[in-house]
C-alpha positions in Angstrom: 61.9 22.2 33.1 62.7 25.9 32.2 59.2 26.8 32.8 59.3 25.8 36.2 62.4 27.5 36.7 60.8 30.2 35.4 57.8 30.3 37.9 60.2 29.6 40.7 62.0 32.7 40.1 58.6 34.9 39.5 57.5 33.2 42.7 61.0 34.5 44.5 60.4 37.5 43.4 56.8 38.0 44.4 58.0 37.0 48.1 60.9 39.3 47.8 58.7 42.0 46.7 56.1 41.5 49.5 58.4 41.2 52.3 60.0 44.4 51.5 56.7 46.0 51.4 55.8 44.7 54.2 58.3 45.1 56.5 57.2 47.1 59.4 56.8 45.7 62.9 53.8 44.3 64.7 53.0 43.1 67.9 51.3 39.5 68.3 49.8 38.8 71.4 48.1 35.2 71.9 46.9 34.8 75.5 49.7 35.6 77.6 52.8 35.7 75.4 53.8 38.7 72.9 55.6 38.6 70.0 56.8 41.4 68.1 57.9 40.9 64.2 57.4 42.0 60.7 54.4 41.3 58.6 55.5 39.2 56.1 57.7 37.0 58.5 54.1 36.8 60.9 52.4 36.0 57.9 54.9 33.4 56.6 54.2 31.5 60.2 50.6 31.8 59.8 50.9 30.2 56.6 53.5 27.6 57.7 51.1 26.8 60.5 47.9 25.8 57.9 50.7 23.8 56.3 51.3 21.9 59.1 48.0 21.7 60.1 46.6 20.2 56.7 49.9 17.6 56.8 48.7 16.3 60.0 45.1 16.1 58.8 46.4 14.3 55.9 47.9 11.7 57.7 45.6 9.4 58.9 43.5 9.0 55.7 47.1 8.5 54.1 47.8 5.8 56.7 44.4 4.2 56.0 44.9 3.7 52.2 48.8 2.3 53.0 46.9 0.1 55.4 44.5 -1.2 52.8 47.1 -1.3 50.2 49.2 -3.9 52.4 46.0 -6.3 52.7 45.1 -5.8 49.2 48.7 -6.9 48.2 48.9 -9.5 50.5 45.3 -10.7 49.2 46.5 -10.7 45.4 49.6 -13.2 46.3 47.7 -15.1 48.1 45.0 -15.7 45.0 48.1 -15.9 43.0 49.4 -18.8 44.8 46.2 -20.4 44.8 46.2 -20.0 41.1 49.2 -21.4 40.3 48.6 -24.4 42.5 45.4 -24.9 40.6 47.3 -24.7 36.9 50.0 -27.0 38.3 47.6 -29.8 38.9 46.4 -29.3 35.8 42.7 -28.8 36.8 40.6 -26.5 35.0 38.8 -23.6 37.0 34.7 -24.4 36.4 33.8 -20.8 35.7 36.2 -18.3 33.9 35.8 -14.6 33.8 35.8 -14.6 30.1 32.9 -17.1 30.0 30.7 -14.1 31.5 31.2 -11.8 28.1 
């Protein structure tokens, strides 16, 4: 835990040290509009803005697997119910996986 304090306060200090040295202004301009701010804080949005842009490529594949994980659940109880109908009847299954080894 102390390590990772640790870090966190290098890594403060890094972004401390950068934005202080690179604080002068700069203009943006993006089509029509024009936006004037310091480096590091530019550069902080240009970072935030991959962040957000790898979250929202993340998502679907994220919502696939939940998807999948539902069915596969759902698939499990359903086999489990099926096998505990078949042990309360007292039948035994023809072919059990540990006949195969």
């Amino acid at each position: 835990m102390q390590v990772f304090l640790f870090l966190a306060l290098i890594f403060t200090m890094v972004i401390v040290i950068f934005a202080v040295q690179n604080s002068e202004i700069i203009t943006l301009v993006f089509i029509n509009w024009t936006f004037e701010g310091s480096l590091a804080f530019i550069l902080l949005l240009t970072f935030l803005a991959g962040l957000l842009a790898g979250i929202f490529l993340f998502i679907p594949a994220r919502w696939r697997k939940a998807m999948q994980n539902r069915v596969n659940k759902k698939r499990v109880h359903e086999l489990e119910k099926k096998l505990s109908d078949i042990d309360e009847q007292g039948i035994k299954p023809e072919h059990t996986v540990e006949e195969e080894y």
